[in-house]
Structures are given as structure tokens and as C-alpha cells.
C-alpha positions in Angstrom: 11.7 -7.4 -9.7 15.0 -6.4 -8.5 15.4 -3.8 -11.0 12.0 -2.3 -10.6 13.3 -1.9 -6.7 16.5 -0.9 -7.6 15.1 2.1 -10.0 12.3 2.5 -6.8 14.9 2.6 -4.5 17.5 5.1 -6.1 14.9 7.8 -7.4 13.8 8.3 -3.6 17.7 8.5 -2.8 20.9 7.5 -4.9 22.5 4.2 -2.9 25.8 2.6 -3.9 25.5 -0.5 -5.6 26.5 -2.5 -2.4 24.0 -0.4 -0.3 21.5 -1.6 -2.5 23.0 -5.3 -2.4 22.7 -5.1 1.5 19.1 -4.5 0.9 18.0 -6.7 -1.4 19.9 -9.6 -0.3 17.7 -9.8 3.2 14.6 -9.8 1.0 12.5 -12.8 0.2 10.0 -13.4 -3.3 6.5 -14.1 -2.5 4.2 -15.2 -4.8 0.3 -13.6 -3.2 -2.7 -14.7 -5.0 -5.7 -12.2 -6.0 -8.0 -11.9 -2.7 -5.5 -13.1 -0.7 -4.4 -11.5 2.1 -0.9 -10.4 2.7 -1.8 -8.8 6.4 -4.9 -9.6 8.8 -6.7 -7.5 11.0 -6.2 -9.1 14.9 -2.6 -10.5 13.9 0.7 -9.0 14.6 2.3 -7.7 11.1 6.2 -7.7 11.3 7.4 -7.6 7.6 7.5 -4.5 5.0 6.5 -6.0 1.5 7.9 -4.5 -2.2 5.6 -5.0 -5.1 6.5 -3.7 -8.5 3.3 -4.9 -10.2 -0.5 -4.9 -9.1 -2.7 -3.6 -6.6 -3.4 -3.7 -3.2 -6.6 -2.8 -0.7 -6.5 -2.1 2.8 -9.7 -2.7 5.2 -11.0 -3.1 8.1 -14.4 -4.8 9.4 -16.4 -2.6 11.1 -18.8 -3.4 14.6 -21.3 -4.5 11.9 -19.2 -7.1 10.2 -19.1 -4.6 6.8 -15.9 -4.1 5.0 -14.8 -0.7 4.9 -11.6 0.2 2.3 -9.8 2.5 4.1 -7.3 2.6 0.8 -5.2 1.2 -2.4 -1.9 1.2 -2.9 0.0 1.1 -6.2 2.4 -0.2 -8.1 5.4 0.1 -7.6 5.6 0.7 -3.6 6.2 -0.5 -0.1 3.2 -1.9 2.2 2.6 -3.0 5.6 0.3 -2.4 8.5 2.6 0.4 9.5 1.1 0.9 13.2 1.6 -2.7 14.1 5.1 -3.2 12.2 5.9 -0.5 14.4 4.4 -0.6 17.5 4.6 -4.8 17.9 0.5 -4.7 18.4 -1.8 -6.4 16.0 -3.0 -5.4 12.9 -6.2 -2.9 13.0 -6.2 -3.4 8.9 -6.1 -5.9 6.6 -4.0 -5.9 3.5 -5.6 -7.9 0.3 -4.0 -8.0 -3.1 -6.1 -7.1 -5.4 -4.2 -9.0 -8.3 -1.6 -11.5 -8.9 1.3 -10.2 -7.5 4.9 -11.0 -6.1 6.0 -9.6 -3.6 9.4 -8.9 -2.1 9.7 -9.3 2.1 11.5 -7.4 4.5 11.7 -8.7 8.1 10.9 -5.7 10.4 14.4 -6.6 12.5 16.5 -6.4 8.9 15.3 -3.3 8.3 16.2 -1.9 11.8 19.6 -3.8 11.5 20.1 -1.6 7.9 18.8 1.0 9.6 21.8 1.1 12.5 24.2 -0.2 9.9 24.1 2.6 7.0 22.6 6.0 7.2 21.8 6.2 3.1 19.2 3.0 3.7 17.5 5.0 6.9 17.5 8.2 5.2 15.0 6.1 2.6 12.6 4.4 4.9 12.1 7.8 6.5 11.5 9.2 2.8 9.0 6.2 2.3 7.6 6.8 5.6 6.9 10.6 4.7 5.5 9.6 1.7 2.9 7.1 3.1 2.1 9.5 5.8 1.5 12.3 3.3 -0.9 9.9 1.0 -2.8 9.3 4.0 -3.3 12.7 4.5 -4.0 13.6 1.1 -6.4 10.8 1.1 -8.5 12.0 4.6 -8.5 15.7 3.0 -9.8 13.8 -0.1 -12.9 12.3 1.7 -13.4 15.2 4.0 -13.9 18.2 1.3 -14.1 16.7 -2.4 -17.5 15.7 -3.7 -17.6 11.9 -4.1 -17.7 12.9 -8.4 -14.4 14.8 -8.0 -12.9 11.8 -5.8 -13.6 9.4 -8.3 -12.4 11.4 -11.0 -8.8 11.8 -9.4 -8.8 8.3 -8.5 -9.8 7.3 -12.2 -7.2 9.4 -14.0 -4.7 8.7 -11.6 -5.1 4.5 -11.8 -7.5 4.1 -14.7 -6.1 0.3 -15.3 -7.0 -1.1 -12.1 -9.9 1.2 -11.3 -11.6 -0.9 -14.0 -10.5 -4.0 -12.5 -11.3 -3.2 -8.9 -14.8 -4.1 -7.8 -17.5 -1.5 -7.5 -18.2 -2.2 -3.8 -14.5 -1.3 -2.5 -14.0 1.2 -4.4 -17.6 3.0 -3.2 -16.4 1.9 0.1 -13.1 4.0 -0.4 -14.9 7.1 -1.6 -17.3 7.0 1.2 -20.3 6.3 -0.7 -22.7 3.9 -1.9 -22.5 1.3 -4.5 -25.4 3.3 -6.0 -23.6 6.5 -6.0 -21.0 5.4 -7.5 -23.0 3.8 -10.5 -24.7 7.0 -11.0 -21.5 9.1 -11.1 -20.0 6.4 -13.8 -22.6 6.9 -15.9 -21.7 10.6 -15.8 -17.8 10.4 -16.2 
């Protein structure tokens, strides 16, 4: 795992071996089981998590009690509930793992600590932070203006390994459309 960060780490930004050490060294293994949830919707969220393997889904429950996937994230990458890691408020989202995985944790006062203490480890959690904010964005254009055949196309040849693995219903529920839907554009792809 540490050299699946490492190679992570230095392709956003090249880091000295001991500005990768300072990193590293404040992080933590985790094992999470599939389904289980690394961040819950209601609870404050004050860690940054590493995973070089797997997949995770993030949701919320909506005024009807229905899950809605609001995303995936994959392998390798960083993932929190970025709004409450930030702002100290509790989690609108959930985060699930969608496989096996381990994880590596960050506490949210480390990382500021880095942060303060070395301008080549800021300089990447604003890269990362670019990045996740641009895969939102790509993601809300997605949903806005594709048709629900292109969107699971792209999502297919993007991630065909876990597309397969992921359940029909949260990955309907990510595209914006119905189980239904989805089983009908299958058939065509």
C-alpha cells in the first residue's frame, strides 16, 4: 500500500523521500469490509482515507427513505465527506465500500499540521482537492446533458471491472435512471 501512495503521491507532485515519510508515517491501515461504511450521513467525518484497491459509493437517503448514489470513486484515490472534513458539520453523504478494501487514514488535524509544516504536501491536497472538485463537475455535466446510454457507456469503458461487480440499483441510481432503464440499455451495449 505504501508504494501504491507513494507512486499516487509523486505523480500529482514529486516529494522528497522524507516529505513523503512525514506523510505516511501519521497514517493508519484500516481494514473496511464490502457494504460497510467508512462515513455516515448525520455524523461528523474528520479523517481523509487512501485506498489503492477497490471501490467506493457515495449516497445519501432521500425525504423518502430511498438511496440515491450521488457517485463512485476509484482506485487508487483519496476519499472523505469533503464538506464535513472541512467545515466540522456532519456528514450529508455516506461513504460505502463497495469491495474489500484497506484503507489508509489521515486525521483531518495531521493533515493541517503537514499542511503548515511543508509547502510541497499542501501544494498536493490542493491538487487532490482540484481534482475532486473537477470529477464532480464533470460528473453534474454528465447527468445534466448525456443521454443515460452515453453515461453508461463512459462509465463502462472507463471502470469495466467493477461496473460488473457493482449492483444494478446504484449504479441506475448514479445515472439518474431506473433499474429498468438501465437493463434495457445493457442489453444494447
Amino acid at each position: 500500500m505504501e508504494d501504491v501512495l507513494k507512486k499516487y503521491v509523486e505523480a500529482l507532485s514529486p516529494l522528497s523521500e522524507g516529505d513523503f515519510l512525514m506523510i505516511y508515517e501519521r497514517m493508519r491501515e484500516r481494514f473496511v469490509a464490502k457494504k460497510q461504511l467508512l462515513v455516515r450521513e448525520g455524523e461528523h467525518c474528520s479523517k481523509f482515507y487512501f485506498y489503492s484497491e477497490g471501490c467506493f459509493r457515495f449516497y445519501y437517503t432521500d425525504h423518502a427513505g430511498r438511496e440515491i448514489t450521488s457517485d463512485f470513486s476509484f482506485a487508487p484515490g483519496f476519499i472523505t465527506s469533503y464538506t464535513s472534513v472541512i467545515t466540522g458539520q456532519s456528514s450529508i453523504i455516506n461513504v460505502q465500500a463497495m469491495t474489500d478494501s484497506l484503507v489508509l487514514e489521515l486525521d483531518r488535524s495531521d493533515l493541517y499540521d503537514l499542511y503548515n509544516q511543508n509547502k510541497n504536501i499542501e501544494r498536493i491536497g490542493r491538487i487532490i482537492a482540484e481534482r475532486t472538485l473537477i470529477a464532480y463537475e464533470e460528473h453534474l455535466f454528465m447527468v445534466l446533458n448525456q443521454p443515460a446510454e452515453l453515461r453508461y457507456k463512459t462509465l463502462l469503458e472507463k471502470y469495466p471491472k467493477y461496473i460488473r461487480e457493482i449492483p444494478l440499483q446504484y449504479i441506475a441510481s448514479y445515472l439518474g435512471i431506473t433499474q429498468e432503464t438501465l437493463s434495457r440499455i445493457r442489453r444494447l451495449v
